[in-house]
C-alpha positions, 0 to 999 in steps of 0.5 A, a space after each residue: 454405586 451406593 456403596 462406592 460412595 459411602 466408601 470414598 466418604 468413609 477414606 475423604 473422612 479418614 483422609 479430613 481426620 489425618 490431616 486435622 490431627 497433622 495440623 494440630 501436631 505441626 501447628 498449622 493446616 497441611 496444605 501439600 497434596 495427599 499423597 499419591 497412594 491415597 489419591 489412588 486409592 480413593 479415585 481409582 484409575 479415575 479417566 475423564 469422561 469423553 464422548 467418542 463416536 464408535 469409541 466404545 467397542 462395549 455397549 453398557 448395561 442400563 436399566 433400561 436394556 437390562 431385562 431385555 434379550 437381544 431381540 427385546 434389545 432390538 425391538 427397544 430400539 427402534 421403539 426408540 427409533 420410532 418415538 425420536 422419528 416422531 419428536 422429530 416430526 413434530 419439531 420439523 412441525 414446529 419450524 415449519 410453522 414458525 418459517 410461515 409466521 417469519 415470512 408473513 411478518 417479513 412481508 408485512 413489514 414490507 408492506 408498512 414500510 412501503 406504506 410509510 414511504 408513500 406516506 413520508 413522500 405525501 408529508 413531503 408534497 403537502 409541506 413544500 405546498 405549504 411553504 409555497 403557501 405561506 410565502 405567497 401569503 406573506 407577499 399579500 401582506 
């Protein structure tokens, strides 16, 4: 992968150096596109990376799967299995606990709000008892 690298460096060097000297010799910047053989030449057959499920009828070698054999290819995956099943648990875990603590707050605000309700009637009860008060005070008066 390195080495390809340093070669698609090496030809956008090449191809930076050509069109410096091509401005330099018509007096202003290329600005047309590099022709198609040079495209190709440094992209290759360049296809975008889509995913596919099933797409791929050959699996990649990784690092990873590299040194195994196909029972070692085997036993790497379902330690892989193994280990996402307990990830799994742990999120399954997490939003269990965090379902709880939804529904504990949810019915807590219903609590406050009934709380609040019953408090908005007293300050209710308790106003029009001091109207009437003060309007009776005023008759005495």
């Amino acid at each position: 992968m390195v080495a390809r690298l340093l070669d698609d460096h090496d030809k956008l060097t090449k191809m930076v150096t050509a069109a410096k000297q091509t401005s330099q010799n018509s007096g202003s910047f290329a600005t047309k596109a590099a022709p198609e053989s040079d495209r190709a030449a440094l992209l290759g057959s360049f296809k975008p990376i889509t995913r596919v499920l099933g797409g791929s009828s050959h699996p990649r070698e990784t690092e990873q799967t590299r040194p195994h054999d196909e029972h070692g290819l085997v036993g790497l995956q379902q330690d892989q299995i193994e280990q996402q099943d307990q990830q799994l648990s742990q999120l399954s875990t997490i939003l269990q606990r965090q379902r709880q603590l939804g529904e504990a707050i949810g019915s807590e605000i219903t609590s406050q709000i009934e709380i609040l309700d019953d408090l908005s009637n007293n300050v209710d009860r308790v106003g029009g008892k001091l109207a009437r008060t003060n309007r009776q005070l005023n008759r005495l008066h």
